[in-house]
C-alpha positions in Angstrom: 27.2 24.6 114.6 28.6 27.8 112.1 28.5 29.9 115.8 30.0 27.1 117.3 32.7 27.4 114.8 33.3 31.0 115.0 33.4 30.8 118.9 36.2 28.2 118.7 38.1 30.3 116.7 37.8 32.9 118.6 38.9 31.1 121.5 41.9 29.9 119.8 42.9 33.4 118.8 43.6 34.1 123.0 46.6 31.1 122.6 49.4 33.0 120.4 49.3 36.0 123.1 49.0 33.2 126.0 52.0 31.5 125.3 54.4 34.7 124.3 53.5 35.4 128.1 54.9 32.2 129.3 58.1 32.0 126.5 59.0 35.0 127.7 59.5 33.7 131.2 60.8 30.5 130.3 62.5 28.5 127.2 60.8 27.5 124.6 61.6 23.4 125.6 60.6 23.6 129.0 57.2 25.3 127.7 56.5 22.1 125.3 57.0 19.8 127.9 54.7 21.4 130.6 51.5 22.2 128.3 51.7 19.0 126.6 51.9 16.7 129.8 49.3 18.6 131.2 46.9 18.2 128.4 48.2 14.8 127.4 47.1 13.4 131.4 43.4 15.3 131.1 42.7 13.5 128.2 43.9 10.1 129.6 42.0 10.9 133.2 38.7 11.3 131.1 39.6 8.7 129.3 40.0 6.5 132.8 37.8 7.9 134.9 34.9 7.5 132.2 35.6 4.0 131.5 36.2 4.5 127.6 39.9 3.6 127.1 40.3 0.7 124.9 43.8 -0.1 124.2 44.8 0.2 120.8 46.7 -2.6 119.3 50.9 -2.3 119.6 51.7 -1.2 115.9 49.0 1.7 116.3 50.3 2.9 119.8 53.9 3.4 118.2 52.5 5.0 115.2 50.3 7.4 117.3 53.5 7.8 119.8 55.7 8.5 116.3 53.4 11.4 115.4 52.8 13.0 118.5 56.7 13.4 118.4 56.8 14.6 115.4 53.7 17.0 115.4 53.2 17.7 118.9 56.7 18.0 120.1 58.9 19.0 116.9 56.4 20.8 115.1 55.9 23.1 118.5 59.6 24.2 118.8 59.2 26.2 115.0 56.1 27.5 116.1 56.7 28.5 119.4 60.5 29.7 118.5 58.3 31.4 115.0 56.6 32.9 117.7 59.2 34.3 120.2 60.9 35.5 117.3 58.7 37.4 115.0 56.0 38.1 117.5 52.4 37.8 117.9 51.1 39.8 115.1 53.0 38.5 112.3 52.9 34.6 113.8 48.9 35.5 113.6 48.9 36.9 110.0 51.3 34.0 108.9 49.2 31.3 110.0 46.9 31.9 107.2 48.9 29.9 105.1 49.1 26.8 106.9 45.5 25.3 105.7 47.2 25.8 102.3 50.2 23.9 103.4 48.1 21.1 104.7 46.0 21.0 101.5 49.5 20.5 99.3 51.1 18.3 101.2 47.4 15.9 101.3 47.7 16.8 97.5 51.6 15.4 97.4 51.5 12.4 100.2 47.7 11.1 99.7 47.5 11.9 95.6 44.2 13.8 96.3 43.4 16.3 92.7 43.4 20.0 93.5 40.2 22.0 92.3 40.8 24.7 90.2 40.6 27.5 92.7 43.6 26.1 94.3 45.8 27.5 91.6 44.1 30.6 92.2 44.7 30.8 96.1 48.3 29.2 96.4 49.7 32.2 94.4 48.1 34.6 96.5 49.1 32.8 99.6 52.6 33.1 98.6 52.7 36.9 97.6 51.0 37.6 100.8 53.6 35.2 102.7 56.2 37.5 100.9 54.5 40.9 101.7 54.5 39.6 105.5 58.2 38.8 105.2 59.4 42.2 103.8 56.8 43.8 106.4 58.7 42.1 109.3 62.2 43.3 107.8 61.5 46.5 107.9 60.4 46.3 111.4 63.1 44.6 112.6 65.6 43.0 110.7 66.1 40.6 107.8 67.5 37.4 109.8 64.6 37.7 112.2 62.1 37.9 109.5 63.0 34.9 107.4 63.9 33.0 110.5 60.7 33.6 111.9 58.9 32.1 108.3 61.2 29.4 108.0 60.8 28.4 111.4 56.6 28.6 111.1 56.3 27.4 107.4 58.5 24.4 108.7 56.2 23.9 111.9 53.6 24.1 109.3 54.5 21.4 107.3 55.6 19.0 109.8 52.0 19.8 111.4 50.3 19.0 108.0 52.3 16.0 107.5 51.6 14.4 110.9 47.7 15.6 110.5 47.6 13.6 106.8 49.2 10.7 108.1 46.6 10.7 111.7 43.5 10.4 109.9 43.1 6.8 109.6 44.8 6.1 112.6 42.4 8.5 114.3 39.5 6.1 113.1 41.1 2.9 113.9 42.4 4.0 117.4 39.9 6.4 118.5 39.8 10.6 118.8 40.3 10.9 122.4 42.9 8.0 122.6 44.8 9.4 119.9 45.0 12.9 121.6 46.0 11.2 124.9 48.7 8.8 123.5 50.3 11.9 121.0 50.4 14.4 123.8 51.8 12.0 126.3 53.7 10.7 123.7 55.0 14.6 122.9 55.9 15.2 126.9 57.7 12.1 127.7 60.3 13.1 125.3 60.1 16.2 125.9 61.3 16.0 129.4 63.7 13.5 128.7 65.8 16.0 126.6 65.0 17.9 129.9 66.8 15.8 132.1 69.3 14.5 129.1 70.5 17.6 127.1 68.6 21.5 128.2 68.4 20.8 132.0 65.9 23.7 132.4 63.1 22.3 135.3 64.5 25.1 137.8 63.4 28.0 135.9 59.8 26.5 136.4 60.6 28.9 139.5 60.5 31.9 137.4 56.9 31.5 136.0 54.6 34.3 137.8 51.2 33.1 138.6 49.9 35.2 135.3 52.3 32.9 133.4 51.1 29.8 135.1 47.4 31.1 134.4 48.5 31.4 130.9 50.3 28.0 130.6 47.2 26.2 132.5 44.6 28.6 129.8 46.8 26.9 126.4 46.9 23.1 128.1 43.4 23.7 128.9 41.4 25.9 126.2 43.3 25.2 123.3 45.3 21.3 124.1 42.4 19.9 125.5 38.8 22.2 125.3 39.8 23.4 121.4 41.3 20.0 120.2 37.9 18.3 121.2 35.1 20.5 119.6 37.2 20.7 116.6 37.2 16.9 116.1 33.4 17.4 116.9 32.7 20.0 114.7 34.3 17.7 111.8 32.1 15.1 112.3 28.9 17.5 111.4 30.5 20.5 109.0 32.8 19.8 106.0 36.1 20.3 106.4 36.5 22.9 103.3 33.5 25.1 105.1 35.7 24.5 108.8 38.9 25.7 107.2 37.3 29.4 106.5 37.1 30.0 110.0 40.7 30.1 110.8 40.4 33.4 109.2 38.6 34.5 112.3 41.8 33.0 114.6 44.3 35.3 112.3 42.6 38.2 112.5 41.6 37.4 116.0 45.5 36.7 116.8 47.2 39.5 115.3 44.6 41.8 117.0 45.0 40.5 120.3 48.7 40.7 120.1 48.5 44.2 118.5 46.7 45.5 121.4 48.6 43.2 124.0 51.8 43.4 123.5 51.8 47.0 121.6 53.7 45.1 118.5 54.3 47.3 115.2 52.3 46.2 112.2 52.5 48.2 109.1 50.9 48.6 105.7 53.0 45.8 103.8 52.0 43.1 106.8 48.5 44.4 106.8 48.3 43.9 103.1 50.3 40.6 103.5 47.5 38.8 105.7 44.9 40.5 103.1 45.8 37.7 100.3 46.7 35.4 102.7 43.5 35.3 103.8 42.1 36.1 100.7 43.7 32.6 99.6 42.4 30.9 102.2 39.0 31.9 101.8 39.2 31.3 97.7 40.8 27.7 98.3 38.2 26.6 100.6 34.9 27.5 98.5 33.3 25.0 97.8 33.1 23.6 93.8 30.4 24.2 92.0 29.4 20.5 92.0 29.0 20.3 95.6 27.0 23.2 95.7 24.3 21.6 93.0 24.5 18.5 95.5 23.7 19.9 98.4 20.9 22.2 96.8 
C-alpha cells in the first residue's frame, strides 16, 4: 500500500509540467473546460457502462454540482494561472503548504483540535512560503511573485474548503458519482463562459499533438487514474500517514520542471520548500497516543 502511495505521487508529480505544456498553447479557461469534461464523461461511462450509477437524491446532486464549481472549476483558474505565472518549480515547491491549508481550514469550518505539532509546522510553513516568495522576486519580479502565491494559496483554500465540505457528501452520494457529477458539473460551466464571455474554442486548433498528449495524460492520469487510487488508498492508510507523501509530488514537481523547462531555482526557493516540507512532514506525525494504539 506505502509503494502504492509513493507511486501515485510520483505519478502526480508528471501533471504541473503537463499542463504548463498545454497553457502555453492555449488560455488558461479553455484548458479547464477540456480536462475536466473529459475526465468528468470517463467517470460517468464507467459509471454507465458497469451498471453502478445510482442517482443521488436532488438536494445532494446540487450540492455535489456547487462544489465541483467551486473546487474543480474556480479553484483551477488560481492554480493553473499560479502555474503559468510563477512556473513549474516554484508551483511545485509551493504546494507543500496546501495539506496545511486544508488542515486549518478543517480546524476553522469542522471545529476539529489541532495537536501540538501543528503549532510547530504552521510557522515553518509560513517562513518557507516567505523564503519561496522572495526566491521568486529575485528571479523575476515582485508582482509575479506575490501574484503567483496569492493566486495558489487562494486555489488552495478554495480546494480545502470544497474537500471539508465533500466528505459526507462523498459517503452519502458515492466516490465515483461524486467525481462524475463535480467534474461534469466543473465543464458545463466552464464552457458556458466559453460560449458566453472568453469565446476561445478556435484556438483548440493551436494545440500540437504533444499538447493534446499532455491534456489527454492530466484528464487521464491525474482527473481520473490519480483521483481513484487516492480515494482507495484512504480507505486502507490514515489520512495523516497519506499526507507525507505529497512530499514526494513537490520534490517530484519542481524537479521535473527544473529539468524540463530549464526554470531558475536558487538557494532562498531551495531552502524555502526545505521547511515547507519540513512542516509538512512535522504536522502529519502521528501523536503519540496513536502510536501506543496501534502498537
Amino acid at each position: 500500500m506505502l509503494l502504492i502511495a509513493a507511486l501515485l505521487q510520483l505519478v502526480w508529480g508528471l501533471v504541473p509540467s503537463a499542463s504548463q505544456f498545454v497553457i502555453n498553447e492555449i488560455p488558461v479557461e479553455l484548458y479547464i473546460a477540456l480536462r475536466w469534461s473529459i475526465s468528468g464523461f470517463i467517470f460517468l461511462a464507467y459509471l454507465a457502462l458497469s451498471k453502478r450509477w445510482k442517482t443521488p437524491p436532488i438536494r445532494d446532486i446540487a450540492s455535489v454540482l456547487l462544489l465541483g464549481v467551486l473546487g474543480y472549476g474556480i479553484g483551477s483558474f488560481g492554480t493553473l494561472y499560479g502555474l503559468k505565472l510563477g512556473g513549474v518549480t516554484n508551483f511545485a515547491l509551493m504546494g507543500a503548504l496546501s495539506p496545511m491549508i486544508t488542515s486549518g481550514v478543517s480546524f476553522v469550518v469542522l471545529k476539529e483540535k489541532p495537536r501540538r505539532l501543528f503549532y510547530f509546522a504552521l510557522p515553518m510553513c509560513i517562513f518557507g512560503l516567505l523564503l519561496l516568495v522572495l526566491g521568486k522576486y529575485e528571479v523575476s519580479s515582485a508582482s509575479l511573485a506575490f501574484s503567483a502565491a496569492g493566486l495558489i494559496i487562494g486555489a488552495s483554500v478554495l480546494e480545502a474548503l470544497t474537500f471539508v465540505f465533500s466528505k459526507r457528501l462523498r459517503a452519502r452520494v458515492g466516490t465515483f458519482e461524486y467525481l462524475a457529477i463535480a467534474q461534469i458539473g466543473a465543464a458545463l460551466v466552464m464552457w458556458g463562459l466559453q460560449l458566453t464571455i472568453f469565446h476561445q474554442t478556435n484556438e483548440l486548433s493551436q494545440l500540437t499533438s504533444t499538447s493534446w498528449s499532455a491534456a489527454i495524460f492530466v484528464s487521464l492520469i491525474a482527473c481520473v487514474f490519480c483521483y481513484a487510487v487516492l480515494y482507495w488508498l484512504l480507505s486502507h492508510i490514515d489520512g495523516h500517514r497519506l499526507a507525507l507523501f505529497e512530499g514526494i509530488h513537490t520534490l517530484s514537481a519542481a524537479l521535473f520542471g527544473w529539468i524540463i523547462f530549464h526554470e531558475s531555482l536558487n538557494g532562498m526557493m531551495i531552502y524555502g520548500g526545505f521547511f515547507l516540507l519540513s512542516g509538512l512532514v512535522i504536522g502529519n506525525l502521528p501523536a503519540r497516543s496513536d502510536v501506543q494504539h496501534n502498537s
